[in-house]
N, C-alpha and C positions, 0 to 999 in steps of 0.2 A: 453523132450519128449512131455509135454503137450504142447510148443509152438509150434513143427511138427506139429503135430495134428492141431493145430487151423489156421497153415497156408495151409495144405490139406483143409480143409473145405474150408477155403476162396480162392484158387484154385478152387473146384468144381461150385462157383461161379463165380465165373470171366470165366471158362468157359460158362456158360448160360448167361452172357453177351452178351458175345463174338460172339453168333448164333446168334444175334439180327442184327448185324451190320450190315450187307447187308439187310435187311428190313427195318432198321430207314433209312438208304444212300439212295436211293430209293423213300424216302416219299417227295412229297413236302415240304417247307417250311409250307405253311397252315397247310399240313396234319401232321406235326412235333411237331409243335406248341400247333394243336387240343390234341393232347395225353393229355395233361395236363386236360381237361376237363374229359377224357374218365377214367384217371387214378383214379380222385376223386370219380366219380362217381362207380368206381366199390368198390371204399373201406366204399361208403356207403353200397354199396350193402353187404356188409360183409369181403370184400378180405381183407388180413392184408398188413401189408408198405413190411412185407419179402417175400408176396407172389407174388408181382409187383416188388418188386427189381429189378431182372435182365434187365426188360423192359425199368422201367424208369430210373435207371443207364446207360444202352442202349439209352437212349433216349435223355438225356445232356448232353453226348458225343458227339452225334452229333450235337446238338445245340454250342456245345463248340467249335468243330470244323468251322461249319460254321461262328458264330461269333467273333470267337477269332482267329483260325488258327489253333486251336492248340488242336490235338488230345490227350486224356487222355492215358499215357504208361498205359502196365499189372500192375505195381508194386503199381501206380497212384492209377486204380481202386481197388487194394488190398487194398490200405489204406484205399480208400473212403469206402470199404465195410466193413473194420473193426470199421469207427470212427461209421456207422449206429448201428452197433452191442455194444454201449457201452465201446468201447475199447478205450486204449490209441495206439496211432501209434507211432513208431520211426522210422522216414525217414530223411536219410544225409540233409546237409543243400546245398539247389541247387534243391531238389527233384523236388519242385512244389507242395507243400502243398498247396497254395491257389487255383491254377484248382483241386487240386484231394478234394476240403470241397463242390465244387458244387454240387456231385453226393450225400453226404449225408443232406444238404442242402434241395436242392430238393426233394427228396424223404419227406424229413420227414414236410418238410412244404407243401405238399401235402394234409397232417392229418389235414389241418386247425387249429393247434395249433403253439405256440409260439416257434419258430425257431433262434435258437442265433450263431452269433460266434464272439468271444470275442478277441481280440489281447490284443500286450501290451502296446499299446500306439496307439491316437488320430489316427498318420499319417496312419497308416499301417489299420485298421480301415475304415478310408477316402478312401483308393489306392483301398483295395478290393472291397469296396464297388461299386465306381467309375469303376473299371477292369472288376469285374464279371457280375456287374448290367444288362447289356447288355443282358447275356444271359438267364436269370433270367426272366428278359421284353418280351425275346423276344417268352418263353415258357408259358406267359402268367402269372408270378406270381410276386406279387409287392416285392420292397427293398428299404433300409432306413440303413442309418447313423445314432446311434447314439451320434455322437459328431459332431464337428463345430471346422472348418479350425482358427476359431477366437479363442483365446487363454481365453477371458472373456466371450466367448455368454453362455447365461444360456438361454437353452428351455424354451420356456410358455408351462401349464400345455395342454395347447391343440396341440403344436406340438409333444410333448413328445407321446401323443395318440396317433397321427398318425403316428408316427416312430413307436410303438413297435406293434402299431393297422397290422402294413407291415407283408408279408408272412414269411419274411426272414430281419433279421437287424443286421448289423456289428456293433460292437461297443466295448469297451471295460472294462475290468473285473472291473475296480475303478467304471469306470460311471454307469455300471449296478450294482452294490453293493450299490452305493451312492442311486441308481432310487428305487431299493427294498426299502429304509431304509425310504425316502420321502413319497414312496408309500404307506406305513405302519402308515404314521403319519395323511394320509388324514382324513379329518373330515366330510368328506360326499361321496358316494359311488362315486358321478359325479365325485371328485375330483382325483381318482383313475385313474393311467393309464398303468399298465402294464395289461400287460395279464397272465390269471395262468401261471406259469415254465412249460417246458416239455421239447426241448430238446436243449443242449448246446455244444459247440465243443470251446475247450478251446485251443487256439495257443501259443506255447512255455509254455507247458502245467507244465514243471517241477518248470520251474520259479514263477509259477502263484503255482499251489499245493502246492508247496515246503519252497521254497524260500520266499516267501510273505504269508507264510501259518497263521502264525499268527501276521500277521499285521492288525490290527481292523480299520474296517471303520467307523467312528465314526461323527455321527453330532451332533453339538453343540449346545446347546441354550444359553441362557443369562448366562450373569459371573455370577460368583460366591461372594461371599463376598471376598473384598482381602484379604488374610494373614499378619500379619507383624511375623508370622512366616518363615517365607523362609529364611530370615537373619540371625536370632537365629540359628537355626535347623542345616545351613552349618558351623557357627561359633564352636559350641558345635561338629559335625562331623572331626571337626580341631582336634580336642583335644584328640581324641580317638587316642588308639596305638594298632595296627594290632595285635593280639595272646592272648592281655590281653581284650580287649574291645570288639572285631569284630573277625569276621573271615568271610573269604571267599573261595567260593569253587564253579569250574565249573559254572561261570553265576551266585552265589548268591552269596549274604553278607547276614549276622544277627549279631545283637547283642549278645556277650556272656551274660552270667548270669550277670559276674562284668560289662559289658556295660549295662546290664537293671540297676541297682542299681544303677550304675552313673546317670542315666541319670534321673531316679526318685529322685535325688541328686538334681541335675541342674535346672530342671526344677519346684523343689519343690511339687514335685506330690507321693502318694500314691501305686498308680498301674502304671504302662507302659501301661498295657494293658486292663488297663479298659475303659469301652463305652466311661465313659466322657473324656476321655482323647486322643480319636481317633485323634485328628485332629495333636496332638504330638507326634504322632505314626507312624502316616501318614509320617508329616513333616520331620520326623529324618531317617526314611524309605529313603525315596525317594533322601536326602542329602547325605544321607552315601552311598546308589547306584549312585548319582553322580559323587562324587569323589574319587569311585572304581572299576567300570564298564563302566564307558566314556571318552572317551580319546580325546583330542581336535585334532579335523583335521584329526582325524579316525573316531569317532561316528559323530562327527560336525566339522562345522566354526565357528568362529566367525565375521560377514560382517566389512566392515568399518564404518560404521554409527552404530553397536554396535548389529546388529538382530542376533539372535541365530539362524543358520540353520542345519538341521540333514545332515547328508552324507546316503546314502544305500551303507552298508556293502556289499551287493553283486554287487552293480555294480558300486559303486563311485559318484554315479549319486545326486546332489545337489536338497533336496527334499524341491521346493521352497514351502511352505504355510503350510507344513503338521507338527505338534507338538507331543510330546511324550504327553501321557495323565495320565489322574489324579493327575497333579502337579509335576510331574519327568521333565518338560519341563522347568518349574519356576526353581528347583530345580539346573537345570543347570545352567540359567541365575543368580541367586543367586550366586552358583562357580566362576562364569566368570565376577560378580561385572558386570553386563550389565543391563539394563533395563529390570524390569520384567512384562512380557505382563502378561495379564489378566489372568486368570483361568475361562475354560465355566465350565457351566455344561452339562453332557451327556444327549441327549435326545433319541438315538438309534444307537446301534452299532451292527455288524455282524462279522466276521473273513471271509475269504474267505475258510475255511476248510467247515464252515457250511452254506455257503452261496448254495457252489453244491451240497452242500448232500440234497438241498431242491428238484433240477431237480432228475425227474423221469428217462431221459436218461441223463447220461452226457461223454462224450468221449473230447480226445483231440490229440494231436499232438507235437511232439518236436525231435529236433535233436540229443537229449539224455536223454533220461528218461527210460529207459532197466536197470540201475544200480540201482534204487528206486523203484524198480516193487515190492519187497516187502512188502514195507512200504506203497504203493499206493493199492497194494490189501488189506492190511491192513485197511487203514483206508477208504478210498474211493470204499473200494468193488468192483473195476475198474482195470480190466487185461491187462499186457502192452504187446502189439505184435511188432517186431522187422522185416519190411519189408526192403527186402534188395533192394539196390540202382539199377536205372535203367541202369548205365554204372561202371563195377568194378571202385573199390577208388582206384587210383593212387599217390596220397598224400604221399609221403615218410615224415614218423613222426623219426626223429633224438632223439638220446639221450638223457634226459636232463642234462645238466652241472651244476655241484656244485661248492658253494663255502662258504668260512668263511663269509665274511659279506657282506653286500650291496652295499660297494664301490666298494669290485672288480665285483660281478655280476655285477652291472649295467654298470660299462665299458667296462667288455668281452660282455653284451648283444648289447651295442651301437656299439663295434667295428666290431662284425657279421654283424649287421644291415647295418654300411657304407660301408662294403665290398661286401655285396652284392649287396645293391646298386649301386654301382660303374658298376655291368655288367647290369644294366636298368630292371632288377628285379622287383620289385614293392614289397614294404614290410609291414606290417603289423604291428605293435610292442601292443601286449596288455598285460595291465596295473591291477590291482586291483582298484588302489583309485586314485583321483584330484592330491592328491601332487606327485606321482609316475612320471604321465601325465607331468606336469612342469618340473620335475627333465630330463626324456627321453626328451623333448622340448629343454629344456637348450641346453644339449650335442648337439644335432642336429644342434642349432640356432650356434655353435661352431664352428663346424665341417663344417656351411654356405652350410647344407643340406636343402634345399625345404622341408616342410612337415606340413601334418593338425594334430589338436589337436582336437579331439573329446571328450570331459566329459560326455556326457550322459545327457547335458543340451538343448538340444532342438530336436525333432526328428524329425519335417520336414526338419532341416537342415542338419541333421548330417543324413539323408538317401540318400539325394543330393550328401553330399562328399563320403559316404562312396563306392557308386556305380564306383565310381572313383578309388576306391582305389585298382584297380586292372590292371591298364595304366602302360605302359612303362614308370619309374623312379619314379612312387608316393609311395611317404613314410609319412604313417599312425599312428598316436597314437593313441591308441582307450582304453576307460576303458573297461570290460568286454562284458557290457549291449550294449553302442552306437552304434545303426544301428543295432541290430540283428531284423533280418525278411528282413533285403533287401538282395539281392545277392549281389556277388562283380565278375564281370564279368571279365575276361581278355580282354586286350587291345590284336591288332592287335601286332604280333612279340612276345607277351610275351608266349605263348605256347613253342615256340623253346627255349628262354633261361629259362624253367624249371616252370614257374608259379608264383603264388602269395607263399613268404615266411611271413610263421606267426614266430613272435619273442612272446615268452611270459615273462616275467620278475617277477617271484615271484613264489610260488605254491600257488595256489590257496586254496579256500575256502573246496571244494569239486572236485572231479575227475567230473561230471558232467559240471561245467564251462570249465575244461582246454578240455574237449572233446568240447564243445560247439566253443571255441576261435581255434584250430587245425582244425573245420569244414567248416573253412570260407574261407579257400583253398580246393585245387581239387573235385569242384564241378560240378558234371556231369562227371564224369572220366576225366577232366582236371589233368594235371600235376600239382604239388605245394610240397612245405615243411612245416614242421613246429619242432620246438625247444623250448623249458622251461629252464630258468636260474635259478636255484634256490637259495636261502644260507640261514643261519641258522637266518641268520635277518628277516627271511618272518615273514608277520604278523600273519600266522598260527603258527608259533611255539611261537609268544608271549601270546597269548592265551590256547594253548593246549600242551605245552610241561614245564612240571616239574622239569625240566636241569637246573642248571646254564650252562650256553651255553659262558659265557663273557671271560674265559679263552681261548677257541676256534677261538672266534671272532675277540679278540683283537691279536691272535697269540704266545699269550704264552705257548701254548700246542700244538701239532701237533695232528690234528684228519684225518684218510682217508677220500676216497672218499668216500668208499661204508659205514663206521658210519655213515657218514653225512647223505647221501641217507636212511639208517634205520632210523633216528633222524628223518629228516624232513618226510616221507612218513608216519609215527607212529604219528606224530603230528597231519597229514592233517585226519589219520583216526579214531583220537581221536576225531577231531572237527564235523567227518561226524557221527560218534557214537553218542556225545553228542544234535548236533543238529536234530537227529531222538528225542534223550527223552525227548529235550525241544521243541518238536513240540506235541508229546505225550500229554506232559502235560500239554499244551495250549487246546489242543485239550477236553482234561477233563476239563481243568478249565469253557470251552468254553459250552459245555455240557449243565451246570447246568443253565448257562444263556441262552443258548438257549431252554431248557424246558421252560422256563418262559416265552421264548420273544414268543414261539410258541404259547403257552397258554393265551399270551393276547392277539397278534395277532388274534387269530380264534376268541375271544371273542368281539373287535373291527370290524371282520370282520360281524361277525351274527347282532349287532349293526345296522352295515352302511347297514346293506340289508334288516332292516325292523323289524328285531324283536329282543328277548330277555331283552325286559322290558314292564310290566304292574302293573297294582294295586296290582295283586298279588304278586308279587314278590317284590315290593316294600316294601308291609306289612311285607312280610317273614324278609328283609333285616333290617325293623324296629324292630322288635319284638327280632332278635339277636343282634342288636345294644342295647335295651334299657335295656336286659339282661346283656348283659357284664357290661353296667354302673350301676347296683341295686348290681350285684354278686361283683366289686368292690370298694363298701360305706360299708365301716364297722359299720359305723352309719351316716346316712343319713340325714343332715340337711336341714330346709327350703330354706336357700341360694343356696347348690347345687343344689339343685332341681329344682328353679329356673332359674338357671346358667343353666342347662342341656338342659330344655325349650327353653329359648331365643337363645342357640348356634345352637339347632337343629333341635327343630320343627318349633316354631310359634313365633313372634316379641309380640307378644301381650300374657299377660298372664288373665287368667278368673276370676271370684270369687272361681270356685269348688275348685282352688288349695288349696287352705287354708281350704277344709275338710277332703281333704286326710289323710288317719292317714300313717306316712310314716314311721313308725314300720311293716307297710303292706306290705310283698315287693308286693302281690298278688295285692292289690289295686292299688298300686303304678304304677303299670305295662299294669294294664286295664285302668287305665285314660290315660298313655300317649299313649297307641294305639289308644283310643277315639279321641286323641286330632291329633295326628297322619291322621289318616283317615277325621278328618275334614278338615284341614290343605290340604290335598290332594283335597277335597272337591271346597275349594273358591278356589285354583289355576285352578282348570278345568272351573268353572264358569269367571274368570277371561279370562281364554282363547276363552272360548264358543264356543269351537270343539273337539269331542272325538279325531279325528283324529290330531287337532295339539297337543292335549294333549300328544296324547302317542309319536309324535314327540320330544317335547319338553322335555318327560321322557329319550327318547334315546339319546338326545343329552346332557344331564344332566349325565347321565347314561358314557356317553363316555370322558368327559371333565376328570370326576373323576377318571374313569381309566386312563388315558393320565397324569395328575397332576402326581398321584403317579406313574405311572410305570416312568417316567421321572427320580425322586426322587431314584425309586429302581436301575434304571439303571448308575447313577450317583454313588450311592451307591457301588454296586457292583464292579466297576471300578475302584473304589479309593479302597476296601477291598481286591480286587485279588493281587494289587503290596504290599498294608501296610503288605499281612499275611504273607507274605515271610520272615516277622523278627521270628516266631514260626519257624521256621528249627531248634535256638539253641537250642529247649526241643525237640530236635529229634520226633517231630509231623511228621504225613502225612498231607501234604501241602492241597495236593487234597479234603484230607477227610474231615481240616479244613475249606476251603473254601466250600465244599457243606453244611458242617452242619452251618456255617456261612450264607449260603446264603437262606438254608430252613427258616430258623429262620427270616428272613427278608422279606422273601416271606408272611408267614402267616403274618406278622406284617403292608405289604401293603393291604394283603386281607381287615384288618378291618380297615387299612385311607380309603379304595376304600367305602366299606358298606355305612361308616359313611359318608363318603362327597358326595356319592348320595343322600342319605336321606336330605344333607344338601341342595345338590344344587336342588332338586327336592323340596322341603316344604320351603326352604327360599327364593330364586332364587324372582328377581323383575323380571316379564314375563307381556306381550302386545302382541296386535295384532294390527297394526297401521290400517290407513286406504286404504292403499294398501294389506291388506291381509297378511301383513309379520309378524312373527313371532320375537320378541326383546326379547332376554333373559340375564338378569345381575346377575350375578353369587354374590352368597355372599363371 
């Protein structure tokens, strides 16, 4: 009922479009163009982006037209008017989602604020930006790529400006995650170069939400110390026995009770779980999820030169550079007796859950995301509206066929696939994973069938073949992901014998993919099929089904059709269950770090723009510094006190120390503020500028918070995967981790205190004879 509703409303606009049309037709070019001035200026004047709407929607239609050809359908501008509105759209695949992002595009970079739209990859990115730019130029308002056709070009900080500096910038969701994270670490305001968020249009919007929801975007800084734990840790993980030592359940493992006592056994320790013993907590963490939640040639590869590389579960796609974090990567390589690359340290990471929750507007677009509108109003605050196709779907979608194992699926799916090929067909066959791809390959290379293998490893290439893949007699292997966002057009003749057939071979992850892979046929009211093979081998029921399934499979039991069909559909909704509450509870875990990151961030940010450090507040910062260290001396000697000196305030000690009575804490407290304040005193004179003084305070001021938040976030990171062993004392995970993470937060408050006072009063600082300011941090 509510989506009626909100598709009338967006009706009564599209009719007030619609009246414009013969007044834009009509306008010169110049006078078409001019609107773009005329539009700004009245929303100075006060007019809001929904009170111009119908106008300027009206108005890049016809710019769209003139420049491209190609007039925006009713359904087009439905969508356009809902992605302006904060909505998610679902429109078939074929629709024309890239003409229908112009109309909200336009509009909203109008506002003179920061205008996005994201795809999922470099190519598609590039193609819009390239396709649309045109009209965009030709209305007066600037556009920018952010990526680069070159597989290695890394922007200079001044190009980066001037792409996000643009009205409007295509780019995509990694590069803008990575550019926020960059952008956050600058050390001087110049350095800086996005623009605040406002508003975002997020393409293949479920994939991105969903699907990659908690995958952290993570930059690295310097390694870490290396372990020669990794070795141990997988060695000791050998030894355990599933029921007595470990269990697992849904995505986790932990240690039983008798695995914590072994292992404080083994390792000759005390606690399991106490501080000093984190790093063997960590280590045996992260080894026992090794070689119980990662499957080689499902989760990864292993290359032939010995590189460990991850697989994406959701699309098969071979994810060259990108590492599992906080030591679970080592942790692997350890298993696989391979070479163990370094360990960084974390210097800033986001999720893409919290990345949009930062934009003020954010909408998006996808060809199946209607079935997740729950969980998308849930956590995203963000309504999913369901705009129907401009030409009825003609796609006839077939049964899917069952079966005991994978040998016979995959042969009844090859031998559909030859037979329809055989009338010049053009077919489809999509895949889950790499090895799947090979296996349909083989058959075909057999069989001395023509055909492309597409993995999901390059996507200016695989957009090339893919567009092909709808020609009289091409037969297609494609993993899930490869090529989505290009059309697959029919070839001349293929209309008449029926369209593009999709084979799909396996069930999928989610009902959302197998809609997504069925969408790639009859597009535009085009003719096509599509069919699913399924059998009790899918890797869905390896994961999400609690069966012994081996009597079935290997045939020594007779099971029907329609078990089977219960069996595996129960599985696939087990998995879409679970992967809602392990999105959840990323999403919490994600929370608590993001409080913090936001918290420094604004803190860094007031920094870089001039202020939030002077003499006063420096005092304040000293006076609870030299507190905590007098409330911590249960009896306070001449050596610490000393020691406390030279670590903190001043290199040089005086004669008065030595009258101090240090029974005083009073006394004790006013001399090192005295000495405090003088301290402060010869570094200004040192400088001999109020104004670079207090520069040098902020930039002292910033190193230290950067130092430790570094350190926090490092921390954090490796604490979110180790707490996952407390599930065996039936803990709330969640609750653990935030009250783990409070506790750590207050304990970076006072490294930060302390090491501004340090690097503002010890810090070796000059002013050369150029006027530059030189600061050496102690």
């Amino acid at each position: 009922m509510r989506g009626k509703k909100r598709l009338k409303q967006l009706h009564r606009i599209l009719r007030r479009i619609k009246s414009f049309r013969k007044f834009m037709a009509d306008l010169t070019d110049q006078e078409l163009s001019h609107l773009t001035v005329s539009f700004k200026e009245r929303l100075k004047q006060g007019e809001s982006l929904d009170h111009i709407l119908p106008e300027a929607y009206a108005a890049i239609c016809e710019a769209d037209y003139r420049i491209l050809g190609k007039f925006p359908y009713d359904v087009q501008i439905l969508g356009g008017i809902a992605l302006h509105k904060g909505m998610l759209a679902e429109m078939n695949t074929g629709e024309g989602k890239t003409l229908m992002a112009t109309m909200p595009l336009y509009l909203n970079a109008l506002s003179g604020k920061s205008t996005l739209l994201l795809t999922t990859n470099d190519y598609l990115a590039l193609r819009d930006a390239k396709e649309m730019g045109p009209v965009y130029r030709f209305m007066g308002l600037s556009v920018a790529a952010g990526v680069s056709r070159k597989a290695n070009k890394a922007f200079t900080h001044k190009e980066k400006k001037k792409i996000y500096a643009s009205d409007i910038v295509y780019t995509t969701h990694g590069g803008l995650g990575f550019d926020y994270l960059i952008n956050n670490l600058a050390t001087t305001a110049s350095k800086k170069f996005l623009r605040e968020f406002y508003f975002v249009i997020i393409d293949e919007a479920d994939s991105v939400l969903l699907d990659a929801a908690q995958t952290p975007l993570v930059i690295s800084g310097s390694p870490r110390v290396q372990s020669n734990l990794y070795a141990l840790a997988d060695f000791f993980v050998t030894t355990l026995v599933k029921g007595r030592d470990y269990e697992e359940d849904e995505g986790s493992v932990w240690l039983t009770e008798a695995g914590v006592k072994y292992a404080e056994h083994f390792f000759r320790i005390d606690n399991f779980y106490k501080e000093e013993y984190f790093e063997i907590n960590r280590r045996v963490t992260f080894a026992l999820r090794a070689h119980t939640l990662y499957e080689i040639k499902k989760s990864y590869m292993v290359s032939e030169d010995g590189e460990l590389q991850l697989l994406d579960g959701g699309s098969g796609r071979l994810m060259a550079g990108v590492k599992l974090s906080g030591g679970q990567h080592q942790a692997l390589e350890a298993k696989e007796k391979v070479r163990i690359s370094p360990e960084s340290r974390y210097m800033a990471s986001v999720t893409f859950q919290n990345l949009f929750l930062l934009f003020p507007k954010m909408s998006g677009m996808s060809g199946t995301i209607s079935d997740a509108a729950r969980e998308l109003l849930d956590v995203y605050h963000t309504e999913v509206v369901v705009i129907a196709p401009n030409h009825p779907v003609k796609r006839l979608d077939l049964k899917d066929r069952y079966f005991k194992n994978a040998k016979e699926q995959l042969s009844a799916a090859m031998a559909e696939a030859a037979a329809i090929h055989k009338t010049g067909r053009p077919v489809l066959i999509v895949v889950s994973t790499i090895p799947q791809t090979e296996l349909a390959s083989a058959y075909l290379v057999k069989a001395r069938i023509p055909h492309s293998v597409l993995n999901a490893n390059n996507a200016f290439w695989e957009a090339e073949i893919i567009k092909e893949a709808g020609q009289m007699n091409a037969v297609t292997v494609a993993t899930g992901m490869a090529g989505r966002g290009t059309d697959i057009r029919l070839g001349e003749g293929v209309k008449e014998l029926g369209g593009l057939a999709v084979i799909g071979i396996g069930r999928m992850g989610n009902i959302r993919q197998e809609r997504q892979a069925r969408g790639r046929a009859g597009r535009q009211g085009d003719p096509g099929s599509s069919q699913f093979f399924v059998s009790l081998q899918d890797g869905v029921l390896e994961e999400n089904c609690p069966s012994k399934l081996e009597k079935y499979i290997e045939g020594k039991r007779r099971i029907s059709t329609g078990r089977t069909r219960r069996i595996i559909n129960a599985a696939q909704k087990t998995g879409e269950e679970f992967a809602v509450i392990s999105r959840r509870q990323a999403l919490n875990h994600d929370q608590v770090v993001r409080f913090q990151r936001d918290l420094m961030y604004a803190t860094r940010e007031k920094l870089l723009d001039g202020g939030g450090m002077d003499e006063d507040i420096l005092l304040e910062i000293a006076d609870k510094n030299i507190e905590r260290f007098i409330q911590k001396q249960s009896h306070l000697t001449r050596m610490s006190f000393q020691r406390y000196i030279l670590d903190h305030i001043s290199y040089r000690l005086d004669g008065d120390m030595y009258n101090i009575a240090l029974e005083n804490a009073g006394a004790v407290r006013e001399y090192l503020l005295r000495l405090v304040k003088h301290q402060l005193r010869c570094q200004e004179q040192r400088i001999g500028s109020t104004t670079q003084m207090r520069r040098f305070m902020r930039v002292a001021a910033l190193t230290a918070i950067d130092e430790a938040w570094v350190e926090q976030m490092d921390y954090l990171q490796q604490m979110q995967a180790a707490i996952s062993g407390r599930a065996m004392a039936q803990r709330n995970l969640v609750f653990e981790f935030q009250k783990d993470a409070l506790e750590a937060f207050e304990k970076m408050k006072i490294v930060i205190w302390e090491n501004i006072m340090r690097n503002i009063l010890l810090s070796n600082v000059y002013i050369d004879e150029k006027k530059q300011l030189h600061i050496i941090f102690p």
